[in-house]
C-alpha atoms as a printed R data frame, in Angstrom:
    type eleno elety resid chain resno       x       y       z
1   ATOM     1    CA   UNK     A     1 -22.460   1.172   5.269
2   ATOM     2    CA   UNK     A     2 -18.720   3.015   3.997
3   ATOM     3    CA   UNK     A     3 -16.612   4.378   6.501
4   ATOM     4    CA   UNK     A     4 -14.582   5.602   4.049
5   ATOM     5    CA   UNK     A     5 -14.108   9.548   3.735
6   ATOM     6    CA   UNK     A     6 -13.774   9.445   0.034
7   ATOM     7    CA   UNK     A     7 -17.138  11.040  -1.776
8   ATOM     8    CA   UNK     A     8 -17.933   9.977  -5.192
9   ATOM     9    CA   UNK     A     9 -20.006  11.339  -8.142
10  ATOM    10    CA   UNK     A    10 -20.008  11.082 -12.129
11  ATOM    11    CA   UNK     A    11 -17.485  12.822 -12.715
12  ATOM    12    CA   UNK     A    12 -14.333  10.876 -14.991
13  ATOM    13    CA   UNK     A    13 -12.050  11.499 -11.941
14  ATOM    14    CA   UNK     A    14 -14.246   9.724  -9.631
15  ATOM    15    CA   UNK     A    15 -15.051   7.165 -12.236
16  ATOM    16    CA   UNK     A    16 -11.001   6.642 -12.070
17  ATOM    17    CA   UNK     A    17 -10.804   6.253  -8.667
18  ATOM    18    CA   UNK     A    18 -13.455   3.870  -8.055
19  ATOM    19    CA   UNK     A    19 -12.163   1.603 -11.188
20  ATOM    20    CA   UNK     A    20  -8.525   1.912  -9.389
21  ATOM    21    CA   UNK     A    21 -10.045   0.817  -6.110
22  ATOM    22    CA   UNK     A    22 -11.278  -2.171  -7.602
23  ATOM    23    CA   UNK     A    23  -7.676  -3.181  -7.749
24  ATOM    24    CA   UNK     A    24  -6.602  -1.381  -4.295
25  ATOM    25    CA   UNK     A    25  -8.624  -3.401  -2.644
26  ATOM    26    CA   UNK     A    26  -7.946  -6.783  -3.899
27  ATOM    27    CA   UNK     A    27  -4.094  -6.420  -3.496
28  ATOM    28    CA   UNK     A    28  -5.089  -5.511   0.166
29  ATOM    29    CA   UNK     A    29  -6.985  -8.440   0.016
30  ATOM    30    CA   UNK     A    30  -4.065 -10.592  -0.568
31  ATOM    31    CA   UNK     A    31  -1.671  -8.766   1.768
32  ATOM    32    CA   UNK     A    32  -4.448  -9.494   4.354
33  ATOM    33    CA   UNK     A    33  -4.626 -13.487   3.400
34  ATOM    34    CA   UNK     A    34  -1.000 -13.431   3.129
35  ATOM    35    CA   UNK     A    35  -0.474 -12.704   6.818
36  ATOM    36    CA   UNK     A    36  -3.007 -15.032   7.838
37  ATOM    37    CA   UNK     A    37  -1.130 -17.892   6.030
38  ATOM    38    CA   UNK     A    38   1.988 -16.596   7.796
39  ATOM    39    CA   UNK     A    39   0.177 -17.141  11.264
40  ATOM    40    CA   UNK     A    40  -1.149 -21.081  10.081
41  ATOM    41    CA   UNK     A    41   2.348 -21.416   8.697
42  ATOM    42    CA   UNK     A    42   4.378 -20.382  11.859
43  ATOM    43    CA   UNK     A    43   1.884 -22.239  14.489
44  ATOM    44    CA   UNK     A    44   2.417 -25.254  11.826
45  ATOM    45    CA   UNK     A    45   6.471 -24.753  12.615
46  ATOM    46    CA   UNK     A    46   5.917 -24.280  16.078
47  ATOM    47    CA   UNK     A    47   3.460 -27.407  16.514
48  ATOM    48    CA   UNK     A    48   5.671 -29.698  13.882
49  ATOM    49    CA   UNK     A    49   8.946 -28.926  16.020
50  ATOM    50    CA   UNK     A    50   7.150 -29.450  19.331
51  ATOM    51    CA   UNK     A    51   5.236 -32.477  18.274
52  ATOM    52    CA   UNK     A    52   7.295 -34.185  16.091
53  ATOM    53    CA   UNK     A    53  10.371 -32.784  16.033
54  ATOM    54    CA   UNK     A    54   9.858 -31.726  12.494
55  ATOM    55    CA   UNK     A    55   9.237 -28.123  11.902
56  ATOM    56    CA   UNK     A    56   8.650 -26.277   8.513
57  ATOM    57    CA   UNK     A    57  11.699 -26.595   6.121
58  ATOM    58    CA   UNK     A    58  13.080 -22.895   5.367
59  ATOM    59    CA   UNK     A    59  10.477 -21.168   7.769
60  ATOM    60    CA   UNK     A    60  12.679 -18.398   7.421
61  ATOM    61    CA   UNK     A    61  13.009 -17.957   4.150
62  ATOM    62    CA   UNK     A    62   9.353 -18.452   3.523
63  ATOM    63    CA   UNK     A    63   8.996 -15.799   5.795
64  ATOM    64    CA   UNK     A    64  11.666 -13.880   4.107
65  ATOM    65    CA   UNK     A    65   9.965 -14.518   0.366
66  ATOM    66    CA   UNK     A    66   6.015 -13.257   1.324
67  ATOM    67    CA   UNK     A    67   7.732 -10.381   3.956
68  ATOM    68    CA   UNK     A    68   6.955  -7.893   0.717
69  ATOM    69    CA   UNK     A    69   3.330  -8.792   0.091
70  ATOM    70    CA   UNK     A    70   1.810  -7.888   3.207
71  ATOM    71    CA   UNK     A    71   4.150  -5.080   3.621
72  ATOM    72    CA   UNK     A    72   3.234  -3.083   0.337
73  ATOM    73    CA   UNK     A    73   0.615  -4.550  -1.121
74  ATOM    74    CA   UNK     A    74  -1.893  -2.548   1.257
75  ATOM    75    CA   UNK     A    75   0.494   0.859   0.348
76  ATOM    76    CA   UNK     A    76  -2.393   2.197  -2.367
77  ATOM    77    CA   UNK     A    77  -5.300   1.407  -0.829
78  ATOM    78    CA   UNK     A    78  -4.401   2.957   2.376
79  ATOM    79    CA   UNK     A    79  -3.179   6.246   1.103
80  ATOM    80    CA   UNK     A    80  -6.342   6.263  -1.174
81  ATOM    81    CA   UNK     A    81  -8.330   6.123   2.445
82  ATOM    82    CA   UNK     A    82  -6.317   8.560   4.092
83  ATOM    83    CA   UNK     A    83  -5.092   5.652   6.589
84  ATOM    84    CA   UNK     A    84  -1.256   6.185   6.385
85  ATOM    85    CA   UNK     A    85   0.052   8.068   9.703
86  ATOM    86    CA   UNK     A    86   0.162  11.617   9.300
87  ATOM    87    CA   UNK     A    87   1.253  15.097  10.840
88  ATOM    88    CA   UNK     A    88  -2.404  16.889  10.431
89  ATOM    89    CA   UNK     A    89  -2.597  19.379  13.466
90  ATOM    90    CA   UNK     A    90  -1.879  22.244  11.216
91  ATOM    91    CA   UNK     A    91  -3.623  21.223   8.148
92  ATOM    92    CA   UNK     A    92  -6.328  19.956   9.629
93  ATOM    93    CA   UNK     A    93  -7.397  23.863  10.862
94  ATOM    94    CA   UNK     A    94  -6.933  24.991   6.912
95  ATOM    95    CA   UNK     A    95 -10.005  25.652   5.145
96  ATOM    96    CA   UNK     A    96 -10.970  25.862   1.496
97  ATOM    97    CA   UNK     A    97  -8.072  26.695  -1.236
98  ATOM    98    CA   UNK     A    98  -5.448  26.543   1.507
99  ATOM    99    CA   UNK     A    99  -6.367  23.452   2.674
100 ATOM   100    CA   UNK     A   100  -6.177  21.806  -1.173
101 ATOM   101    CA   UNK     A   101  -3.185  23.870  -1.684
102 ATOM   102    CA   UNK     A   102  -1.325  22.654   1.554
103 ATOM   103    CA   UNK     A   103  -2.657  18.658   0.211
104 ATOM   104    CA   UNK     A   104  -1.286  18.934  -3.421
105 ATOM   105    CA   UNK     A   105   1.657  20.073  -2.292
106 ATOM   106    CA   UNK     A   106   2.415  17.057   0.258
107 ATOM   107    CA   UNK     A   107   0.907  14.556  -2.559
108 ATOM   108    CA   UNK     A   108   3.793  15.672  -5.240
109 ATOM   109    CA   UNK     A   109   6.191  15.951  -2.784
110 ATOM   110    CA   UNK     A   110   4.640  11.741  -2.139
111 ATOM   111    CA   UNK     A   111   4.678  11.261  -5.977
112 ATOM   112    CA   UNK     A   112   8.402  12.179  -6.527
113 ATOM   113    CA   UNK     A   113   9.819  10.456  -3.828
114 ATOM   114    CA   UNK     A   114   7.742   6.981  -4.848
115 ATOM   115    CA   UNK     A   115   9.103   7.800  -8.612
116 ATOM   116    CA   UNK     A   116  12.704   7.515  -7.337
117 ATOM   117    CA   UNK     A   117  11.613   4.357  -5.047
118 ATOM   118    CA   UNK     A   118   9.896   2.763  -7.965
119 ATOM   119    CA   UNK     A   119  13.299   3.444  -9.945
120 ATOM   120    CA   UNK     A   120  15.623   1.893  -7.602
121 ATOM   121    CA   UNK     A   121  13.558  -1.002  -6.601
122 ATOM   122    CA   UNK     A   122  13.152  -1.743 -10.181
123 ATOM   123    CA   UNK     A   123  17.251  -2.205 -10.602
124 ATOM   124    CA   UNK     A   124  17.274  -3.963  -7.488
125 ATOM   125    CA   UNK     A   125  14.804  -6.679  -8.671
126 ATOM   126    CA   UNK     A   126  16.964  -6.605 -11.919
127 ATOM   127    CA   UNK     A   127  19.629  -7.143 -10.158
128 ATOM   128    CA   UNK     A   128  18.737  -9.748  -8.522
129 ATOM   129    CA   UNK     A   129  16.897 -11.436 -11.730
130 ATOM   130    CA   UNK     A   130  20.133 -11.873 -13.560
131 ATOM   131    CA   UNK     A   131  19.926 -15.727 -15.069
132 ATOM   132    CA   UNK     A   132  22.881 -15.473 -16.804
133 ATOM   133    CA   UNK     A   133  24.828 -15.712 -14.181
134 ATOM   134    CA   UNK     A   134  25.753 -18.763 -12.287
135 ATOM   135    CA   UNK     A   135  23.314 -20.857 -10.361
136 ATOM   136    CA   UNK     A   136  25.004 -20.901  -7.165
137 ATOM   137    CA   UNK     A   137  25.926 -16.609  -7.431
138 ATOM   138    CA   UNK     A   138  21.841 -16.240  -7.950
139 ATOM   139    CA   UNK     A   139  20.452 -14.065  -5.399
140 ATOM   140    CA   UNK     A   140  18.532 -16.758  -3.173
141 ATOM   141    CA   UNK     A   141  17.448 -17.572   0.778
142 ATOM   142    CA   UNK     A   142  20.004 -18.959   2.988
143 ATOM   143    CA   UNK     A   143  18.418 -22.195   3.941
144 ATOM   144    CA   UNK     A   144  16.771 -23.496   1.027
145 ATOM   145    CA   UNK     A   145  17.428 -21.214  -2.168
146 ATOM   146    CA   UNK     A   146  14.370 -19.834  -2.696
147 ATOM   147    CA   UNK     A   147  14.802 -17.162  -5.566
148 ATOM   148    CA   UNK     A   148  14.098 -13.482  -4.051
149 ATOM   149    CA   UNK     A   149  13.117 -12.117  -7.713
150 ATOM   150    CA   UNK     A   150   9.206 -12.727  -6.921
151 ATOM   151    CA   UNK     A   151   9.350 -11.027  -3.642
152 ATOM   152    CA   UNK     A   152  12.150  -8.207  -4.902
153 ATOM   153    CA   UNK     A   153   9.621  -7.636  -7.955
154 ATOM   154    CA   UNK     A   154   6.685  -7.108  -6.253
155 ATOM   155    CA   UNK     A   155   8.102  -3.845  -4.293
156 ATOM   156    CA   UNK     A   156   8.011  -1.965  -7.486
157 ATOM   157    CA   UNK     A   157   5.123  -3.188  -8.748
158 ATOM   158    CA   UNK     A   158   3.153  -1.920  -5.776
159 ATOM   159    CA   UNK     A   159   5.248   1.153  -5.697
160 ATOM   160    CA   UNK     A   160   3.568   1.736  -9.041
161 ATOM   161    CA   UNK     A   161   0.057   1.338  -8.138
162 ATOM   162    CA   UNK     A   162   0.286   3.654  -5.474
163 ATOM   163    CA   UNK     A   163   1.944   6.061  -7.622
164 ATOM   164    CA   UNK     A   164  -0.761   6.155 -10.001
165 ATOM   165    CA   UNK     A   165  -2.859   6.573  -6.546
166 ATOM   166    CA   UNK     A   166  -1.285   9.387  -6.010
167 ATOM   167    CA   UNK     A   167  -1.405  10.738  -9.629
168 ATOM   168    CA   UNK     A   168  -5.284  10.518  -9.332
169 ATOM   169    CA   UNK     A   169  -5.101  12.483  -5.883
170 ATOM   170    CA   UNK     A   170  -3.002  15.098  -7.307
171 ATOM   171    CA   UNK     A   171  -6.053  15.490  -9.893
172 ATOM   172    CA   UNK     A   172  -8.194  15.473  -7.221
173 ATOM   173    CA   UNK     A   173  -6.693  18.018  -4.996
174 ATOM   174    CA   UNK     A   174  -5.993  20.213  -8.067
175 ATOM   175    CA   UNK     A   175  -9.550  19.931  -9.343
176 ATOM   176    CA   UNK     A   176 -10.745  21.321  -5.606
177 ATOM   177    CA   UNK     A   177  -8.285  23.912  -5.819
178 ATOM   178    CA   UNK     A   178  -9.150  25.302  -8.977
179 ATOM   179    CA   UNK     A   179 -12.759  25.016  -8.537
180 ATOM   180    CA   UNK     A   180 -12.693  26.157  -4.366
181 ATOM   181    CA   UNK     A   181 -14.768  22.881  -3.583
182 ATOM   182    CA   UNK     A   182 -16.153  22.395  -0.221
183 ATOM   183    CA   UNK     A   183 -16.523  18.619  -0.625
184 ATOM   184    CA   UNK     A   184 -14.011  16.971  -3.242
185 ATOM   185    CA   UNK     A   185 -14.521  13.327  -4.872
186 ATOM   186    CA   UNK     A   186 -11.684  11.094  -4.974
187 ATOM   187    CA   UNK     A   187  -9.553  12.199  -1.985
188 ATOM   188    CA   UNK     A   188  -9.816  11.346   1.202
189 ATOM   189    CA   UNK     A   189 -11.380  14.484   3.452
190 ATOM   190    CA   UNK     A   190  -9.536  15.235   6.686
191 ATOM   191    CA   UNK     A   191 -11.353  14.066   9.564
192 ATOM   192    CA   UNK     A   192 -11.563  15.347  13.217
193 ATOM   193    CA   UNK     A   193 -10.292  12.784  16.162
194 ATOM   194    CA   UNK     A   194 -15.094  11.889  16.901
195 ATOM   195    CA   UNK     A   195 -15.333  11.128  12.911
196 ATOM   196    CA   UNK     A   196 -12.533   8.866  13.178
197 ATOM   197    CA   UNK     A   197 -13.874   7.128  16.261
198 ATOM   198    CA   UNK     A   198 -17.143   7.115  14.806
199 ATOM   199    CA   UNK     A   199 -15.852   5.238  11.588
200 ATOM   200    CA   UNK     A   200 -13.511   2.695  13.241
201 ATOM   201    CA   UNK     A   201 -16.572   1.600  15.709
202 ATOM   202    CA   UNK     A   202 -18.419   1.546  12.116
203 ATOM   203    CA   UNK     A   203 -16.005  -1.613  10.841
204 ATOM   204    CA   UNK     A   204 -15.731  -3.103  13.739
205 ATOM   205    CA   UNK     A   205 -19.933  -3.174  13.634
């Protein structure tokens, strides 16, 4: 059973948005695995230092390196299920057109400001790629030198999945306010506080 809010039909834009979950989900995935390996790694640091007096070499900057991956990976998939905190009290009494209206306006307001993100993360990971320069001026961790490029570079590349998240909500939300749906596919629909209960008892089922 779904608990997610998003309806579906055969429609291209719904098409779209169930391909570009199929990716959504498995970065969440991996955001999900990556804190679990976190957890094994820092009772393995915890154990080695109290055991043997050997903890995990550059804990913290292993820490540091795979901070990113459970901290953005997830970004897409959760605004694609409508999971993302939210100020709803006064859009969730709009109805109809003003209630698509009020959406597609907060999604490009989303879109612009994650199109300047993906822009400056993008020169930051640059930035911090730079192999001409010396190997001891290469952005690195403290402890053990890890390079930051990997983690730095994966900011904007989930930046840019979500913004193409949002690029297929905008469609959505325009496609329900042009048409005055009732029931839109490929956005999530504004829930009241008992459908929310209802689906979080659902996953944990």
């Amino acid at each position: 059973m779904s608990t997610s809010s998003v309806l579906a039909d055969d429609s291209a834009l719904s098409r779209a948005d169930r391909i570009w979950l199929r990716l959504e989900a498995g970065l969440n995935l991996t955001g999900g695995i990556v804190i679990f390996m976190l957890v094994l790694l820092a009772v393995w640091n915890v154990l080695g230092r109290k055991l043997f007096g050997a903890p995990v070499p550059g804990y913290v900057d292993w820490t540091q390196q795979f901070m990113g991956a459970f901290a953005f990976l997830g970004l897409a998939y959760c605004q694609r299920e409508g999971g993302h905190i939210r100020m709803d009290i006064v859009v969730g009494k709009l109805r109809g057109r003003l209630l698509w209206l009020a959406e597609f306006l907060s999604v490009v307001f989303m879109i612009l400001l994650t199109t300047a993100l993906i822009y400056g993360t993008w020169f930051h990971f640059q930035r911090s790629f730079d192999w001409s320069a010396p190997l001891w001026s290469r952005d690195s961790s403290i402890d053990i030198a890890l390079p930051l490029w990997p983690a730095k570079l994966l900011v904007p590349f989930a930046l840019t999945v979500l913004w193409v998240r949002l690029a297929l909500q905008i469609w959505g939300y325009w496609r329900a306010l042009r048409r005055g749906a009732t029931n839109p596919v490929a956005v999530p629909l504004v829930e009241d506080p008992a459908a929310q209960a209802a689906h979080e008892a659902e996953t944990v089922e």
